[in-house]
N, C-alpha and C positions, 0 to 999 in steps of 0.2 A: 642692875646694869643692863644695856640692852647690846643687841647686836649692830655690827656695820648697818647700815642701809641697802649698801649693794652684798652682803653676806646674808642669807635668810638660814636661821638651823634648819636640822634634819630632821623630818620627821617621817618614822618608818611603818605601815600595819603589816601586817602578814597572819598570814594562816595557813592551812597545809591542807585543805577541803576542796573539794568540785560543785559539793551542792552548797547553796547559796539560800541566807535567807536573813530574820531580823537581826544577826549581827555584823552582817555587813551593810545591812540598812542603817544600822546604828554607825558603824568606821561612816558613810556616806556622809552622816548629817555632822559629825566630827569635821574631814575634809574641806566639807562646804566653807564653812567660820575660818579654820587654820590655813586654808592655801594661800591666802596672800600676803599672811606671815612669815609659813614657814616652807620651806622645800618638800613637799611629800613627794613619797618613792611607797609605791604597794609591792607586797613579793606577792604571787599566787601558784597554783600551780600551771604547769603547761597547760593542761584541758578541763581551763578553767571554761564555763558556759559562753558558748557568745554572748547572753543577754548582758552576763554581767559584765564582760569586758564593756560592752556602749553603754553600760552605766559609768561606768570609769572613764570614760573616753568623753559623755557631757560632761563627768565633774570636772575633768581637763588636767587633770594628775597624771602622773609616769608610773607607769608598771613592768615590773619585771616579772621574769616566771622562774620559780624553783624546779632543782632539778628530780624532787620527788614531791608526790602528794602522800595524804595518810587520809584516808577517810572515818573518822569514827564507826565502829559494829562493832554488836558482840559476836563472838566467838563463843560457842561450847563446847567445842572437841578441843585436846588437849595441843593438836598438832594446828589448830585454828588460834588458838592461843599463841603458840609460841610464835607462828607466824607472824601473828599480832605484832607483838612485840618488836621482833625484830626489826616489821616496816616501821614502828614509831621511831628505834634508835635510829635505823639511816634517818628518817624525814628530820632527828633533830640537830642529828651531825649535819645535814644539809643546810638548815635553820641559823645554826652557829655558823657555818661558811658564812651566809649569806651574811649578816649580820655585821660579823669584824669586819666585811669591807669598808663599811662606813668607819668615822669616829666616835669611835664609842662614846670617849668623854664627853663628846658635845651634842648628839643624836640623842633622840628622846623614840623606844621601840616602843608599839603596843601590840601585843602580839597574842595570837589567840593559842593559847594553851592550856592545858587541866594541870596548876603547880604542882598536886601532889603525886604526878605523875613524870613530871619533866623537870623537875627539882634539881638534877643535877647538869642542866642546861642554863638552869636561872643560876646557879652558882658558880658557874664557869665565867658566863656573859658580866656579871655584877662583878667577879674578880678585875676583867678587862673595865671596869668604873661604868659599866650601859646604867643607863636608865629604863627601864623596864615596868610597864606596865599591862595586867592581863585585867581584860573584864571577865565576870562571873555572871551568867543569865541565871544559874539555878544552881543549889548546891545544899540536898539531903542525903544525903548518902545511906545506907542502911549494910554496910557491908560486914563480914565474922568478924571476930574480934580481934583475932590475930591481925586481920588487911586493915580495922580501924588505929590499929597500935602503931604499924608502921606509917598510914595516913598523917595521923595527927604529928608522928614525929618529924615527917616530911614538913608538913605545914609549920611545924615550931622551926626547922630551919630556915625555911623562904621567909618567912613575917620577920626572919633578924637581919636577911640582908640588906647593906645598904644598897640602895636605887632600884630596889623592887616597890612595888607599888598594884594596889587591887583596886577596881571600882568594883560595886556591886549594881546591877541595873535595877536592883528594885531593893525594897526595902526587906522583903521576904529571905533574899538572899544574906544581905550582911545579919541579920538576926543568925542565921543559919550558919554562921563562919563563927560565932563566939567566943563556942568552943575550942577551935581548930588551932587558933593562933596567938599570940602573943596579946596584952590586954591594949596594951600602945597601939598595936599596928590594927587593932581591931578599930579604934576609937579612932582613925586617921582613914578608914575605909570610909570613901565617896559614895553614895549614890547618886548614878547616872543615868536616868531611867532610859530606854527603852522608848523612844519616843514619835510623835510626829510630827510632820513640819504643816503647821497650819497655812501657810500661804498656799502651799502644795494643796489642800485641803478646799481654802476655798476657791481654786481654779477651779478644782475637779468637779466641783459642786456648783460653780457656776459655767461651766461650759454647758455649751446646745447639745441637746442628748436626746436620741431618740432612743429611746429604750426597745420600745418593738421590733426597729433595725439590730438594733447590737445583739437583743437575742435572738434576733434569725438568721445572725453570719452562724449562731452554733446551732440550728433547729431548735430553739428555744421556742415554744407558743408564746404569743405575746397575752394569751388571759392565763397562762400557766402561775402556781404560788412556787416560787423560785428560794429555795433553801441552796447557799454557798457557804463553801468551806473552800479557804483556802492555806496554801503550804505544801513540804511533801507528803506524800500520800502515804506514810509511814503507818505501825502500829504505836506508837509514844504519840502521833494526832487524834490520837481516836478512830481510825478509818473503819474498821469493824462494828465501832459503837454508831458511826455515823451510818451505813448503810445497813446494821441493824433497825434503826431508828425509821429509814427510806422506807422499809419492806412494810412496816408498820403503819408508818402515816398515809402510803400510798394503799393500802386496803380499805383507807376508811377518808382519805382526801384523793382522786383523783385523779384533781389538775396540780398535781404536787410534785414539783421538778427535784432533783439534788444536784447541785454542780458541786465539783470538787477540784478548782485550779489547780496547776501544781508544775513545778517547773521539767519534771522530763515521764516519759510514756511510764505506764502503769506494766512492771514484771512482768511477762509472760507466765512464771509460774503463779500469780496468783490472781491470773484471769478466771482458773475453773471454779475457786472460790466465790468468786465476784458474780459468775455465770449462774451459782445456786440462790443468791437472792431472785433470780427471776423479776430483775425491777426493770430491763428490757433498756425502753428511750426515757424511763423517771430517771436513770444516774445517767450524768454525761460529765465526764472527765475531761478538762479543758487544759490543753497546754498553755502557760504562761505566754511563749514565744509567740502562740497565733494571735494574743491579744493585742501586742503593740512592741516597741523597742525601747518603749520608757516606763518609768515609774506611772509616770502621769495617767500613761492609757490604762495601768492595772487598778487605779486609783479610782478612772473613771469608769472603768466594770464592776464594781462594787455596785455599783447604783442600779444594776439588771434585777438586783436576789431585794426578797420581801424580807428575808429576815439572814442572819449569818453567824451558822453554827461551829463550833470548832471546839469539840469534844475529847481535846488533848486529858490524856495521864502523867506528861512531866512537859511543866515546860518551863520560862523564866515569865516572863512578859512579851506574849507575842505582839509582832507586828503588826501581823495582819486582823487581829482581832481589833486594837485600837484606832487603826487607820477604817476598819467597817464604822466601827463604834462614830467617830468623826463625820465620817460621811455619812452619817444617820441614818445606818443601818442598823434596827433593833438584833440585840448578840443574844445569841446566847453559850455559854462556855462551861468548864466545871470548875470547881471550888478549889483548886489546886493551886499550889508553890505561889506565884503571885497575883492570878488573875481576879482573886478579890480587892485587890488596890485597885482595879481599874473598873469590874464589875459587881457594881452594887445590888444585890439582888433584890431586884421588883421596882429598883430607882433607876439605876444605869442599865440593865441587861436583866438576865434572868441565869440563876446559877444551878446545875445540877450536880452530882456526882460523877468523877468519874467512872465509867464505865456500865453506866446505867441507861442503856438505850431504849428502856421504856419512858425514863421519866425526858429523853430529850424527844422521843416521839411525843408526848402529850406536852412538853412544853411549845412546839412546833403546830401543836392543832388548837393549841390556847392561842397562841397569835393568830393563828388563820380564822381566827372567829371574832377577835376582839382587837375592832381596827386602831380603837383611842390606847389600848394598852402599847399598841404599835407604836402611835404617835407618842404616846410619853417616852416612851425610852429610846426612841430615835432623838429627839427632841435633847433630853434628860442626859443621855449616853453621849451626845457630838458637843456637849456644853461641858459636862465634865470631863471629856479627854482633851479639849482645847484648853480648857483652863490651867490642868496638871498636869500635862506632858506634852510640853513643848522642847523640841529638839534643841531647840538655839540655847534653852538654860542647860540642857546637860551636855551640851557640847563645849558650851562658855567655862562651866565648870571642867570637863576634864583639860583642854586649854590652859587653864588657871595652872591647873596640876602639874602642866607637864613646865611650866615656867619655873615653878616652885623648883620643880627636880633638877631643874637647872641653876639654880640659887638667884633666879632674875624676882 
């Protein structure tokens, strides 16, 4: 069955975050495909970034703000905990407000949430007939026994309701769910990678670009060997491991820059830290905003760095690793949750360990000496993320999904 012509459904994302990164890159390439379908409505929070609101604002979607955020962190003190807590149940009472406005029956949510945490949010909304569906970027858990008891039984409730629905963005991920869930609702999990939009790709590759200008709006030398990372400047990116690695290569290279993008200033308190590498004008910390107001322009600074590290401990399928990898920048990353689907080591990219800041400093002075090894996996790296992970197939595919949910 399909809809009026002049009726388009509903379709809703949400999340409850300020910082912003490859899963709203991901809702983006979603939007793109579904808007002249279906009705999108974004919830986000009030202070939510500018950048990202004029990403919203090209894709030409409606947004609304929620009247609470919940930021993801851990907590270790027990009075940090329960605080925790507490801000998640308001943020999901808000969530559900937000939510029943629409029609449930005929709205299709996709909503960023941890099920085995907000379970009795998805139970509530699926009584009202939503349709509902969470992606998963990453999902190992290693927690006591007791938290995986309660976990799993969480998970055995959400995998039975009807119009819940998971995609996994990578294949690493739904391996990883096997367990957790029902054997049905396991074998009905999508994968929807994580992806890039190659048109986007080769704009950025083919625009006029002076490279020596771009790096002299940030005092970049233009004969400087230019290592980026980009993302937030978190410990789960590696930042330690990566300016471990700076202190190292810059003893024994240099003209050996590190940049490290990132969408808002680097904590005061963990400047003194920063100050003890003594890597001076080698690390320069670029804010996202000064580069441009689009994707396009962050797309086209990729192209400043010689090589592009990102030395993450947990992640799903970064964005920003794929989109370097594309624009033929030779990567190098570590061997974790999905990043070997996309980097083949010594074919696509070069893989280390997490948290081995020696083996990414000498993988950094291996490129800086061996230009053809450059060129193959620039080459090698922007053929195979074109070929495999194109947005428009896992947008088509979740699209598909949410038709289904609707018995179209």
């Amino acid at each position: 069955m399909s809809s009026p012509a002049n009726k388009k459904r509903k379709l809703v994302f949400l999340w409850t975050y300020t910082n912003w990164g490859g899963a709203q890159v991901y809702f983006f390439a979603i939007m793109k495909l579904a808007r002249d379908e279906w009705d999108i409505v974004v919830l986000i929070p009030k202070e939510s970034k500018p950048d990202l609101i004029a990403f919203l604002d090209q894709l030409d979607v409606r947004y609304e703000f929620l009247s609470h955020r919940f930021d993801p962190q851990v907590e270790t003190s027990f009075v940090g905990k329960l605080k925790r807590q507490f801000e998640r149940i308001r943020s999901e009472v808000d969530i559900y407000r937000s939510l029943i406005r629409f029609d449930t029956s005929s709205s299709v949510f996709h909503i960023e949430i941890s099920p085995w945490q907000s379970w009795i949010l998805l139970v509530l909304l699926t009584l009202r007939r939503a349709k509902v569906f969470v992606t998963l970027h990453n999902f190992r858990p290693d927690p006591p026994l007791w938290r995986r008891v309660v976990w799993k039984l969480r998970f055995q409730i959400v995998s039975r309701l009807p119009g819940f629905h998971i995609f996994a963005s990578n294949r690493d991920t739904k391996e990883s769910l096997k367990d957790w869930v029902t054997k049905d609702f396991w074998e009905n999990i999508k994968v929807t990678y994580t992806c890039i939009d190659p048109e986007q790709i080769a704009q950025a590759r083919g625009d006029l670009f002076d490279r020596d200008v771009e790096r002299g709006r940030f005092s970049i030398s233009s004969n400087a060997f230019v290592v980026l990372a980009l993302g937030q400047f978190i410990d789960r990116k590696g930042r330690w491991t990566f300016l471990d690695a700076a202190a190292m290569v810059t003893d024994r290279l240099p003209d050996a820059v590190f940049v490290w993008v990132m969408p808002e200033e680097i904590r005061e308190e963990d400047q003194p830290r920063i100050g003890k590498y003594g890597l001076g004008k080698a690390f320069i910390p670029v804010l996202s905003s000064s580069i441009g107001s689009d994707r396009h322009a962050i797309l086209r600074f990729l192209r400043i760095a010689d090589v592009f590290a990102l030395p993450s401990f947990v992640e799903g399928l970064p964005i920003a690793l794929l989109e370097a990898m594309a624009i033929g920048v030779p990567s190098i990353s570590t061997r974790v949750y999905a990043i070997p689907e996309a980097v083949i080591d010594e074919k696509t990219g070069l893989l280390i360990e997490a948290g081995d800041s020696t083996s990414l400093a000498e993988a950094v002075i291996r490129l800086r000496g061996d230009a053809e090894l450059r060129e193959t996996l620039s080459r090698q790296g922007s053929e195979y993320v074109i070929n495999n992970f194109d947005e428009r197939e896992a947008a088509a595919t979740c699209v598909a999904a949410y038709r289904s949910a609707l018995g179209e």
